[in-house]
N, C-alpha and C positions, 0 to 999 in steps of 0.2 A: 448505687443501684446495681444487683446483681445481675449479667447477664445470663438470660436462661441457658441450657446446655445448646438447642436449637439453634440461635442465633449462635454461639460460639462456632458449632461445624459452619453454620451457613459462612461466615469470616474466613473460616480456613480454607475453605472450598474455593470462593472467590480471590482467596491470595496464593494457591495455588496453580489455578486457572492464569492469575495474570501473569505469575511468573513463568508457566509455560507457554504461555502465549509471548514472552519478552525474549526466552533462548530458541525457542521457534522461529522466530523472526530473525533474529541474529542468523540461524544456524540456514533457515530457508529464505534467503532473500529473494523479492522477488521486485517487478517492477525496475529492475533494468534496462535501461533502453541506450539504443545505438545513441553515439554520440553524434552520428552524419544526420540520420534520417528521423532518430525517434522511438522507433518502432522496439516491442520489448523483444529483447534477448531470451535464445533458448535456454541458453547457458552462458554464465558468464564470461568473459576473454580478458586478455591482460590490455590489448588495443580499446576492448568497450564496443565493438562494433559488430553491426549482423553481416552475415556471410554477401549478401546481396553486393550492401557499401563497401565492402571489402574487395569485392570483384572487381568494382569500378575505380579500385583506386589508379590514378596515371603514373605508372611506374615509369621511373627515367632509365631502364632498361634498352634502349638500343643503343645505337651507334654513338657512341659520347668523345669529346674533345680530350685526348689525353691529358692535360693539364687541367682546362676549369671545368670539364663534367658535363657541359653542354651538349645538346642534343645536336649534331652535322649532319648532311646531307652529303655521300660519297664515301669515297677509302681514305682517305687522308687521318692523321692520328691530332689534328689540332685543325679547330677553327682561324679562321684569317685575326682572329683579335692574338690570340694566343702564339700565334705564327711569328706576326710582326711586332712584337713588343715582352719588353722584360716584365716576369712578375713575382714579387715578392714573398710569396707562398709557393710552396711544395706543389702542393694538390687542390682542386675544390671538388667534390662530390656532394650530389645530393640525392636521396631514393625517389624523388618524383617528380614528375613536369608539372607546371603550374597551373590549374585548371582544374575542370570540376569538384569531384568532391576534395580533395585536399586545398583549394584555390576557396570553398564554401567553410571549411574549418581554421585556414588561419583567418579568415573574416572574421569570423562570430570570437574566434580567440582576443584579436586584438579591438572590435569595436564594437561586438553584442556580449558584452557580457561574459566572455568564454573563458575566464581564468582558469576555470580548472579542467578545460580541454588539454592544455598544456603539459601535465604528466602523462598523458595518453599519448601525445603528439609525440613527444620527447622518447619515445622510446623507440619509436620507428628512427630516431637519429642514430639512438646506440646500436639498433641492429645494423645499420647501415656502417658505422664503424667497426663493428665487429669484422664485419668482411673484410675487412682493409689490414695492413699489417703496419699500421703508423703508428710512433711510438712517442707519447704524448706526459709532458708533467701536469700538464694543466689545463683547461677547458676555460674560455675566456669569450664571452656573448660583446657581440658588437653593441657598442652604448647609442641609448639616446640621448637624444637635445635633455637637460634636465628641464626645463619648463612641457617637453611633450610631454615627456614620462611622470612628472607629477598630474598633468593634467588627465593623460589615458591612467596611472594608476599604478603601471608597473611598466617594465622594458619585455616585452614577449621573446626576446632572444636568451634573455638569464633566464626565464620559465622554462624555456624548452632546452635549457644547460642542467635542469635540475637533476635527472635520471642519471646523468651521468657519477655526480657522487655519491648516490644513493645506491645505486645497480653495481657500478665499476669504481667506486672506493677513486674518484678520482677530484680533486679539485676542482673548485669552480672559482674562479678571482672575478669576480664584477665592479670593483668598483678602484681599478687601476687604470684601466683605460678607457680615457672619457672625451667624451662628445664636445667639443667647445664654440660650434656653431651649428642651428638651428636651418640646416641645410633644405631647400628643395627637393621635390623626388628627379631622379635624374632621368628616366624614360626618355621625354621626350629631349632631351640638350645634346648639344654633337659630341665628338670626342674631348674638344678642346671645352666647352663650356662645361663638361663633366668634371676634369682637371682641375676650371678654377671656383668650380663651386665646394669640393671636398678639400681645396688647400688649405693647411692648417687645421684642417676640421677636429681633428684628433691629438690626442695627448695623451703619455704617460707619465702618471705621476711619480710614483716608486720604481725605478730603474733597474735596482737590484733584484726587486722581486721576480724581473720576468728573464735577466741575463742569465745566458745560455741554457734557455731552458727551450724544449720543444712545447707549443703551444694547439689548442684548439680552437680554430674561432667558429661562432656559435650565430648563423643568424634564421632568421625565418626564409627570405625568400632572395635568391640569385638574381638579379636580374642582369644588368649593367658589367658590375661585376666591382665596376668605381669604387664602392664603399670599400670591399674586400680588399679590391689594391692601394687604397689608402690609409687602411686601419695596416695589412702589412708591411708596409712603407715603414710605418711609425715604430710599430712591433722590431723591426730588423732592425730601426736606427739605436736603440738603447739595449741590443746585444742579444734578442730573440735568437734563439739557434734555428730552429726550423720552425714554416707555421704549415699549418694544415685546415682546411675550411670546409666545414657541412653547414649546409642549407638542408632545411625542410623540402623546400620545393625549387627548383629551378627555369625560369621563363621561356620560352620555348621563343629564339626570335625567327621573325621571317626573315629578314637580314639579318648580315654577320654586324656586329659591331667590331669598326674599324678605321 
């Protein structure tokens, strides 16, 4: 059956229409929305977020412990933890205090759903490194329990490691040094119950991989600080040169931990 000439334009019209209608789309996206609150974007950002949520973000911008980055109260250049005690890392830095909207986004990252908050998140790490003059072979995310992490799906600390070899050409090794007990959160245990709940906890496997090299360690949120002085611990015993530590966020204590 021959089609009439009329139906032939009508066809092209329509497959012209759709394909402008498909690099329109590409070219004007729209329907962008903040990744804190929702709401759609003027314009799009490399963060994903509207200028409101951006305002409120809790920047760890005042008076911080020279050593692990925590927020102090007074002139002194180290918190009483930091003061009284050896630690196995350089530095810890993190660009924000725990709590509202970045406290609401590593939520939804690690238990709504938020996987792909994490390239967003992740790069408020690299800018925070940026400012810093630490000089790094490798970028290394604190592991989980392997039964958590198959169970949540991924380790939220290797997602928020991603930007860095993407953006800054920089290594990420995930799966050297690993978690080998299925630890408590440590909030609420005193110093010494902190100590025997993370002993042992960690292990590297390949030795050579991380000897004398300078290290990143990569986790979501600072609290305690336990985790990081025990994954460093580990780190320095199989020939770490220097380790250096970013957190997304770091916990703002009323007390010092000591």
């Amino acid at each position: 059956m021959v089609l009439s000439m009329k139906n032939v334009l009508s066809k092209i019209k329509k497959l012209f229409v759709s394909l402008f209608t498909t690099i329109k789309s590409a070219l004007f996206v729209k329907d962008i929305k903040c990744i804190a609150c929702s709401s759609e974007l003027d314009k799009p950002n490399k963060y994903c977020m509207c200028e409101d949520c951006f305002a409120k973000l809790p920047y760890n911008n005042g008076h911080i412990c020279y050593k692990c980055g925590t927020n102090i109260v007074g002139s002194g250049s180290y918190c009483l933890n930091c003061k009284d005690s050896q630690k196995d890392y350089e530095f810890a830095r993190a660009p924000f205090i725990y709590g509202g909207v970045i406290q609401t986004l590593i939520y939804k990252l690690k238990y709504s759903r938020g996987k792909y908050l994490a390239n967003y998140l992740s790069l408020f790490l690299v800018d925070e490194f940026i400012k810093t003059d630490w000089q790094i072979d490798a970028v290394v995310p604190v592991p989980l329990y392997i039964k958590r992490e198959k169970k949540r799906g991924f380790n939220q600390a290797t997602l928020l490691s991603s930007q860095f070899e993407s953006v800054l050409n920089i290594p990420v090794i995930s799966n050297n040094l690993v978690r080998l007990k299925n630890t408590p959160t440590q909030t609420k245990l005193t110093k010494i119950e902190r100590k025997n709940n993370l002993d042992k906890a960690f292990k590297v496997l390949d030795k050579k991989e991380f000897k004398g090299k300078n290290v990143l360690l990569i986790d979501d949120v600072f609290t305690t600080g336990a985790t990081t002085d025990e994954c460093s611990k580990v780190l320095k015993s199989v020939g770490v040169k220097n380790i250096y530590v970013l957190t997304l966020a770091h916990v703002k204590l009323d007390i010092p931990m000591y």
